[in-house]
N, C-alpha and C positions, 0 to 999 in steps of 0.2 A: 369235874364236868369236862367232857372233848371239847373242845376245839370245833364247831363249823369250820369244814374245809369248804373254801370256795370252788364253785362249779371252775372249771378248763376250758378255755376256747379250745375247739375242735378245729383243725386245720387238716382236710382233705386234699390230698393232690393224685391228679392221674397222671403217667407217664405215657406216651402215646409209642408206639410202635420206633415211628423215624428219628423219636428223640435222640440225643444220642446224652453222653455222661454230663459234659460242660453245663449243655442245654439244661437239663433236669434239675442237678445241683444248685445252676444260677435260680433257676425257680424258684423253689425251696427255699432257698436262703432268700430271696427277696418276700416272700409268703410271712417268713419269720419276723424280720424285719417290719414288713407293713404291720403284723398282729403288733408287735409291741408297740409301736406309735401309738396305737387303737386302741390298746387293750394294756396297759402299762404294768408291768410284773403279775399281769394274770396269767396264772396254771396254762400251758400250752401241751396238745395233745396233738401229734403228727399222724394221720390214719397216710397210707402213699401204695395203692396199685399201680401197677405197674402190668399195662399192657404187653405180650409178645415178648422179647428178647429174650428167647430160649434159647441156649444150645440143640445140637441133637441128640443130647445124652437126656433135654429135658431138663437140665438146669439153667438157670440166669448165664447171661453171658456174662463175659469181663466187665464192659462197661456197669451192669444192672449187678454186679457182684460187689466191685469197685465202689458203687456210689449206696450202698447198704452197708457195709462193712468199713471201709475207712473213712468216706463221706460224713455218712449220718452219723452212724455208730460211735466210728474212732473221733469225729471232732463235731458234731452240731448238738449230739446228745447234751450236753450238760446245758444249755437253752432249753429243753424242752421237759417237760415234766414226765411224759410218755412216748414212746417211738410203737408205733403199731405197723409194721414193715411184715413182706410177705416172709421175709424170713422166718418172724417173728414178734413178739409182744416183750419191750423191754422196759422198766418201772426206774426214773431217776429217782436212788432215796438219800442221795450228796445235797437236794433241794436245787429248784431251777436258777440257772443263773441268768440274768437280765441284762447283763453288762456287752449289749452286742456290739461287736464293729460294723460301723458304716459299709463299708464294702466289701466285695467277695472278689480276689484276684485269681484265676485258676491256670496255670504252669503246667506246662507239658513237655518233658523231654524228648516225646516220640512225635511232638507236631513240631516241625523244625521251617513248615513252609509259610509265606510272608502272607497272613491273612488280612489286609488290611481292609480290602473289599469283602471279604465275608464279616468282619464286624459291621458293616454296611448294610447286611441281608436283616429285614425284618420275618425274622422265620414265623409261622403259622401252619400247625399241623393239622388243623383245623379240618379239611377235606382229605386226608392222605389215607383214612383207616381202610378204603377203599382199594385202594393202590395195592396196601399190605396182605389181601389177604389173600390166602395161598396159590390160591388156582387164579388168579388174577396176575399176583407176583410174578408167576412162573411165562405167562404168556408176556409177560411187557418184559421178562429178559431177553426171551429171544425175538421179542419185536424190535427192539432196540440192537441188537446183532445185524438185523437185516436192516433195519431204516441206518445202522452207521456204513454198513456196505453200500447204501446207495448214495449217503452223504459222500466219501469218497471217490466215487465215479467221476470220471472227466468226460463232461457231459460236450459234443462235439453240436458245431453247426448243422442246421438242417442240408443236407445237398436239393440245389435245385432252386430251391428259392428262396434262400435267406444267406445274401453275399455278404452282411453287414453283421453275420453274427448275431442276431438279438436273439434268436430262440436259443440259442446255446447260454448268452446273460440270464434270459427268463429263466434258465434248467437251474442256474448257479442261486437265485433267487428263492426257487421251488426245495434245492437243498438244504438251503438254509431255515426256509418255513417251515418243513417240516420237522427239521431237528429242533428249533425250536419251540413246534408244537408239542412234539412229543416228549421235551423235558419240562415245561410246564404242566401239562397233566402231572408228570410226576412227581412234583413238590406239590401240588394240588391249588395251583393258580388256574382254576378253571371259569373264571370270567375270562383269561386272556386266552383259554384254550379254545374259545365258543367262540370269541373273537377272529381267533388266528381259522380255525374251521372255513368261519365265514368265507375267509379271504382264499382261503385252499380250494375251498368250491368253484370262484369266483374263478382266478387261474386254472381250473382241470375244462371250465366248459368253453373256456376264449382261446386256450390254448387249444383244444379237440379241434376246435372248430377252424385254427390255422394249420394245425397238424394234418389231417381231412383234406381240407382245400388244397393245400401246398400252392399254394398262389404267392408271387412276388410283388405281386399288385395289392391285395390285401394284406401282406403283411405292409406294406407303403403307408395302405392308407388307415392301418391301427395306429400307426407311429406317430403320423401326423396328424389323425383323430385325437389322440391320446397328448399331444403338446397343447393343439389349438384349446381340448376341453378344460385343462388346465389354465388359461390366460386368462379367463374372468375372473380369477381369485389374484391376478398378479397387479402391481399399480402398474402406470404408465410404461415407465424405464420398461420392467420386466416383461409389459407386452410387446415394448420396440424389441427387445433383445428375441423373443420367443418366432416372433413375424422374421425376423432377420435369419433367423436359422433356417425356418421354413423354403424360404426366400431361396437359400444358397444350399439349401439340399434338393427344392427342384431345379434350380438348374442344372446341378451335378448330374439329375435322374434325369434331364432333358422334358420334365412335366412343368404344367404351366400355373406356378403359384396360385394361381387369381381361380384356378377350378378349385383346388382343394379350399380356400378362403369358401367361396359359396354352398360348398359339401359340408363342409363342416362349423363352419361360423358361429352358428349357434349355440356349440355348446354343446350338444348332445354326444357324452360319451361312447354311445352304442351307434355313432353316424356312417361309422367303417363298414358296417354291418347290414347297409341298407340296399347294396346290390346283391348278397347273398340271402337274405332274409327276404327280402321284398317286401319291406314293412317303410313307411317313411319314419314309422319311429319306433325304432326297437329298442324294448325291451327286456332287464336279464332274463325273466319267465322267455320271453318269443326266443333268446338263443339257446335254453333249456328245452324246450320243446322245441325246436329245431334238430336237437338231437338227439327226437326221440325218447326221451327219459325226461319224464314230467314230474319224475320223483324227484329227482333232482333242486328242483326248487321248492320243494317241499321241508328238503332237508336244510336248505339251507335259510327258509324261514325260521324251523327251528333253532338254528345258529343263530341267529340275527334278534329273537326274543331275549336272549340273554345279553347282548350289547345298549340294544336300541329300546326293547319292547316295553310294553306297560301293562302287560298284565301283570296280575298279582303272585301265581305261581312264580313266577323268574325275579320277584323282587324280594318278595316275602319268604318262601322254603327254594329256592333254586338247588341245593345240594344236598337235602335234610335224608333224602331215600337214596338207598344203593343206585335204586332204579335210574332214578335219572343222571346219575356220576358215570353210567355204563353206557349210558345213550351218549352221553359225548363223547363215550372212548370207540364207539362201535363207528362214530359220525368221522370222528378223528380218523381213525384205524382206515377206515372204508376210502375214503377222499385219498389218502394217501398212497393206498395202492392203485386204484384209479391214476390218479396223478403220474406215479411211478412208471406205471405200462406203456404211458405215453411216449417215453424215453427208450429208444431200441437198447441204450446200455442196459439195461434192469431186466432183459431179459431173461439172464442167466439166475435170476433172485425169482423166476415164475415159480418154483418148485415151493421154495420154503414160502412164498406171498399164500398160494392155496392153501396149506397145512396152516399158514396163520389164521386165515380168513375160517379155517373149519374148526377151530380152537373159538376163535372169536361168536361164533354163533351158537359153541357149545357152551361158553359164558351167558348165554342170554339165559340157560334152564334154571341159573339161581341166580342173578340178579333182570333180568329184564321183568 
C-alpha cells in the first residue's frame, strides 16, 4: 500500500522590477522561515516570478541570475521540497530538510560603502511598477538630467528689489523641493509627492506674483506678514523674541513697527497681499486668479486631496490605476518647470523643458 503524501504549502513570491538581489533573497528566506513556524516540516513548494530584470540580450541580469542559481538553487533548495523558478521546475528527492537557521547574513565584496542609514530605509516597491515601465523610464531619466542642472545653478538675488537676498534663499529652497520631489516619486512615496506638489504650487504663484511686481515694499511686507502670521503658534518668550526682530528691522528700514502691527496682526497669512489684490482678505484661490490661471487652484486642490482630504477615492484606491500615479507626475513635472522659468538662470534648460513637456503629454495616450 503508498504512502499518502501530504499536500505542500505553496509559497508564491513576486520580485518586483526595483528589487534588487539582497532585497529578494532576504524575502525569500524570511517566507521560509515564517512557513515553518506555521506549518512545521510540512512539504514546501517555492513558485517566484520575477518581474523585469532582463538584459538586452533578453536574459536575467546578474542580480535575477545570481539569486536563482546560487541563492536558491545552490543553498535554499534542500528546505524546500520543490523550486518552480523561471529558469525552471526543480524536484528535492535528498527529502526536505527543516533544520532552518534563524537568520540570513548577506556579504558583499563589491559593496564596500558604509550603509548604516540605508539599513534604516523601510523599502516598499509597492507603487514603483509605474516608474518601471519603459516609456515612462526613459522620460524620468532625462527629466532628472535637467531638474539636477537646475539643482546646481547658483541661483543669484533679484536686482532691484530684493537688497536682503531672500528671493535668491527662496531659489535655494525651490532647488531643493524639487529635487526632493522628484526622488520621491521615484521610490514611489507618493503621499509625500502630493504633499511636496502642494507646497510647489504654493511657491510658483507667491513667488510669480513678487517676481511680476518687483516691489521692495511687497517683498518687506511678505516677510513680515510671514513672521507676525507665524507668532500665534509661538508662547509668550517667542512672541517677545519674534516683535523684537520686527521692531529692529523697521527701524533699520526707517518704517514705523506699529503700521505693520495693525496690517498684519491678525494673523492673516495672505495680509501682504491686500494692496495688490485689493481684497481685505485674500485668499490662495484670489492670488491664483489674480494671475489669471484659475487652473491653478484647481490643480492644486487635487494635490491637497491626497494630504488633507476625505474622500474615499484618496483614502481607499489613491494609487491602485496607472491613471492616477501619472496625474501626479504630469502635476509634479508641470509645477516644476513653471517654477524653473521663474528663475532667468534656467533659461538655458528652455530647449530640453519643451521636448520634456511634449514627451510628458505623449505619456497621457497610455496612461491618462
Amino acid at each position: 500500500m503508498k504512502e499518502k503524501r501530504e499536500k505542500a504549502v505553496a509559497i508564491y513570491h513576486r520580485i518586483m522590477r526595483r528589487e534588487n538581489f539582497e532585497t529578494a533573497a532576504k524575502d525569500i528566506f524570511h517566507l521560509l522561515v515564517e512557513t515553518q513556524k506555521e506549518e512545521p516540516g510540512r512539504p514546501r513548494s517555492l513558485y517566484l516570478d520575477i518581474d523585469g530584470h532582463r538584459n538586452e540580450a533578453g536574459g536575467f541580469d546578474k542580480d535575477m541570475l545570481e539569486l536563482q542559481k546560487e541563492f536558491l538553487l545552490g543553498f535554499l533548495a534542500p528546505y524546500f521540497t520543490e523550486l518552480h523558478l523561471p529558469l525552471g521546475t526543480v524536484i528535492n528527492k535528498k527529502g526536505q530538510n527543516n533544520d532552518i537557521m534563524d537568520e540570513l547574513e548577506i556579504f558583499s565584496a563589491e559593496d564596500k560603502k558604509e550603509d548604516s542609514l540605508h539599513e534604516l530605509y523601510m523599502e516598499n516597491y509597492e507603487n514603483t511598477e509605474f516608474m518601471s515601465e519603459k516609456d515612462v523610464y526613459a522620460f524620468l531619466k532625462k527629466a532628472s538630467k535637467v531638474l539636477k542642472k537646475f539643482g546646481d545653478m547658483d541661483i543669484q538675488a533679484e536686482d532691484g528689489y530684493d537688497p536682503h537676498g531672500w528671493m535668491s534663499g527662496w531659489g535655494k529652497y525651490i532647488q531643493n523641493l524639487i529635487t526632493e520631489l522628484f526622488n520621491s516619486f521615484i521610490h514611489g512615496n507618493l503621499l509625500s509627492v502630493s504633499a511636496m506638489t502642494r507646497a510647489l504650487i504654493e511657491s510658483y504663484v507667491y513667488l510669480r506674483i513678487l517676481k511680476e511686481e518687483r516691489s521692495e515694499e511687497l517683498l518687506h511686507d511678505w516677510c513680515i506678514c510671514s513672521l507676525m502670521s507665524g507668532m500665534k503658534r509661538m508662547d509668550e518668550k517667542g512672541k517677545k523674541q519674534i516683535s523684537d526682530i520686527i521692531e529692529n528691522y523697521c527701524r533699520k528700514a526707517g518704517a514705523e513697527g506699529e503700521d505693520y502691527f495693525l496690517r498684519f496682526g491678525k494673523g492673516n497669512q495672505n495680509s501682504w497681499l491686500t494692496n495688490v489684490i485689493q481684497k481685505k482678505q485674500v485668499t490662495f484661490r484670489d492670488a491664483c486668479e489674480y494671475l489669471k490661471e484659475p487652473e491653478i487652484y484647481q490643480d492644486f486642490q487635487s494635490a491637497s486631496a491626497f494630504v488633507h482630504g476625505q474622500d474615499i477615492i484618496s483614502k481607499i484606491v489613491p494609487f491602485t490605476f496607472y491613471h492616477s500615479i501619472y496625474q501626479k507626475l504630469y502635476l509634479m513635472m508641470l509645477y516644476s518647470f513653471k517654477t524653473m522659468r521663474l528663475y532667468a538662470e534656467s533659461e538655458r534648460l528652455e530647449g530640453e523643458m519643451i521636448e520634456l513637456e511634449k514627451e510628458l503629454n505623449g505619456l497621457a495616450e497610455n496612461y491618462a
